[in-house]
N, C-alpha and C positions, 0 to 999 in steps of 0.2 A: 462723651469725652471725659476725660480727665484732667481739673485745672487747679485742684486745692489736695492734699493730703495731710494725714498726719503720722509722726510714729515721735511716740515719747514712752514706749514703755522701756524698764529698766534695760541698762545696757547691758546687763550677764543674761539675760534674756534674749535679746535681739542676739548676741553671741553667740549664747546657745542654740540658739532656733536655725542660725547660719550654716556655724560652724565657721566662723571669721572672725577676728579683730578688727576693732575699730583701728583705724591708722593717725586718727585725730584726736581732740577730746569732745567726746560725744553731748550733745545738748538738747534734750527733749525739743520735737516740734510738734505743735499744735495745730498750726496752720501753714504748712510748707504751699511755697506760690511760686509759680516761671521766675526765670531769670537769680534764683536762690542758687548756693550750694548745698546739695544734699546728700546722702549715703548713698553709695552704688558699690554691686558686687561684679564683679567684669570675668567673664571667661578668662582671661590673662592672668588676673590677681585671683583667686574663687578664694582666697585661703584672707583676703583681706578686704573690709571695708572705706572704701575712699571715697571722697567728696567730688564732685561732680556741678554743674551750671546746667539747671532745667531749662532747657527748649535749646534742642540740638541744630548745630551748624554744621550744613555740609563742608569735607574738608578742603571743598573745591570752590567755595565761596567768595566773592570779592568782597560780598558785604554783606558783616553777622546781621542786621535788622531786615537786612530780606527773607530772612530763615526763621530762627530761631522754633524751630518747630514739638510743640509742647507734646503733642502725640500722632500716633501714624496708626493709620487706619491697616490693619490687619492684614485686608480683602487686596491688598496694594502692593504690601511693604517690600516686596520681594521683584519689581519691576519697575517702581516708582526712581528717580532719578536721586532726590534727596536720601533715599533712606536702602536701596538696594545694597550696595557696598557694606554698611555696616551690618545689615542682616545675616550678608555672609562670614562675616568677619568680626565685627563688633557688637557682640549682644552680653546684655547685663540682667541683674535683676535690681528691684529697683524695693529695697525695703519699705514698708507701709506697716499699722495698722487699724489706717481707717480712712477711707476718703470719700467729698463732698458732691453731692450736687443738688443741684435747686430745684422746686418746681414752684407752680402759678398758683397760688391760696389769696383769693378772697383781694386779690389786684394787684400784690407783691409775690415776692418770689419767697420762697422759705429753704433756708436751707438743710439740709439732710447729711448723718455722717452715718457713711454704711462701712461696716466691720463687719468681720465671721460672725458665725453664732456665737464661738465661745470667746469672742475678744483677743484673739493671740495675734500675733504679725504674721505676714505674709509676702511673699514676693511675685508685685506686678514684671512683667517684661517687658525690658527695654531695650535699647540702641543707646551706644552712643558714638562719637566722636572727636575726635583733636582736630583742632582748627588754630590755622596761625594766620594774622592776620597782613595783608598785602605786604612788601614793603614799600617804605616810602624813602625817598631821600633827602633827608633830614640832617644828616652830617656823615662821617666818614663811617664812621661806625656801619650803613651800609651796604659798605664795598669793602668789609672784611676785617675792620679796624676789631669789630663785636667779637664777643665769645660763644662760645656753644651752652653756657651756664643762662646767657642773655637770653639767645633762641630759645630754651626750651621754656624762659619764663613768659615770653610771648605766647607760649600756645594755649589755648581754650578748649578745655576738657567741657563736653555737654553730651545731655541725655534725653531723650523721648522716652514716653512710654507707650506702646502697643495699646489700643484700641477694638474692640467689634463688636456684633452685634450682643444685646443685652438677653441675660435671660429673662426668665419669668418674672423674678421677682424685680431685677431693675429696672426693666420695662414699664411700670411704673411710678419708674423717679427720673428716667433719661432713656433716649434712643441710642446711645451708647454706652458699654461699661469697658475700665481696664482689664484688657488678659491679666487674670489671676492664676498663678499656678499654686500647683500642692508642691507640697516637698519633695516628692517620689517624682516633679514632673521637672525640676531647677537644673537639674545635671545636665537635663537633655535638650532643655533650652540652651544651656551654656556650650554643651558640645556634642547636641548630635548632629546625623544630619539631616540633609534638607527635607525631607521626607516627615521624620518623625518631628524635625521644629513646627513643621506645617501642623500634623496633628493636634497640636495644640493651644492652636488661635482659635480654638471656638469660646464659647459663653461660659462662664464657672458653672461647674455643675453640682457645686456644694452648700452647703447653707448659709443664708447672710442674715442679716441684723441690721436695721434702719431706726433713727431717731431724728426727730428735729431738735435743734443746734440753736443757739446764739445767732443773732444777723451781723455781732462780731465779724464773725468770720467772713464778713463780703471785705472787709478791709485785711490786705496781708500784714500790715503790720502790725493788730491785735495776733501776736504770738504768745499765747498765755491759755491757761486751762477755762477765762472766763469765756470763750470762743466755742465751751462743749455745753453752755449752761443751756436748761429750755429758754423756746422763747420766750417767755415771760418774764426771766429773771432778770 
């Protein structure tokens, strides 16, 4: 799976490497965690990056904490009830470069930040979704009293990202790694079709980079560069 990320490197970089504008004012993350807002490129927008709420809500939901679904299994995604719709429909890439996970040393868990070999950013694949939440009646407002500026502030923009099996090299560190795509592969996540999206849910088949990490980073709210220190420091 994937449950921790980071991307702090320069913003004319992650621009460049896009080919997108941030839409916000962008602010390194060290340790991106569920339930954040974070950068996402949308087939809709491709030419902009916007912010987004990790762990997606189906838009059919009566209640966001029965979902909030951090990543979708690959082998699935395209028949599963939570995440079919947007596959067809709503797929994103999800900026990174670099993200976590743990294994079993000596009776604790240690954790690992695996990047490319040569450290640049990268875009995992995602889903996402708009969700607004029930109404309720609460006063006039609604049975029409509301405006259309109100609705649209109600709705909940969120994302998953894509999941499968690992290759060689993250095998291991997890029985799962994020679908990683190349650059030459982002177009066709965003707008090909169903055929060629499929293609491309297998294992990265490029070269990674693994280090152990700070135990910082089990807490999301160390957002800070001491989160990348070895274990020792």
């Amino acid at each position: 799976m994937c449950g921790r990320y980071s991307l702090f490197a320069p913003r004319e970089d992650i621009e460049e490497r896009f080919g997108a504008t941030f839409a916000y004012d962008y602010e390194p993350r060290y340790n991106a965690a569920p339930r954040q807002s974070l950068p996402v490129i949308t087939a809709e927008e491709p030419a902009t990056i916007q912010r987004m709420e990790w762990g997606l809500i189906p838009s059919w939901a009566d209640d966001r904490s029965d979902f909030e679904c951090i990543n979708a299994r690959a082998e699935t995604v395209d028949s599963k009830r939570s995440f079919a719709a947007a596959y067809e429909r709503r797929r994103c890439l999800v900026p990174a470069d670099g993200f976590y996970e743990w294994t079993e040393e000596h009776g604790s868990k240690q954790p690992y930040r695996v990047t490319l070999a040569d450290q640049t950013p990268f875009a995992m694949a995602g889903l996402y979704e708009r969700w607004r939440p029930p109404q309720r009646q609460t006063g006039l407002g609604e049975f029409g009293a509301g405006t259309q500026n109100e609705d649209d502030e109600e709705i909940v923009e969120t994302f998953t990202i894509l999941t499968t099996e690992p290759n060689e090299f993250m095998a291991e560190l997890h029985h799962r790694m994020s679908v990683i795509l190349t650059a030459d592969e982002e177009s066709t996540w965003l707008h090909g079709d169903s055929e060629a999206r499929a293609a491309l849910l297998d294992s990265y088949g490029g070269e990674l980079a693994a280090r152990p990490v700070s135990m910082r980073v089990n807490d999301p709210s160390n957002d800070s560069p001491a989160v990348l220190n070895s274990p020792t420091a």
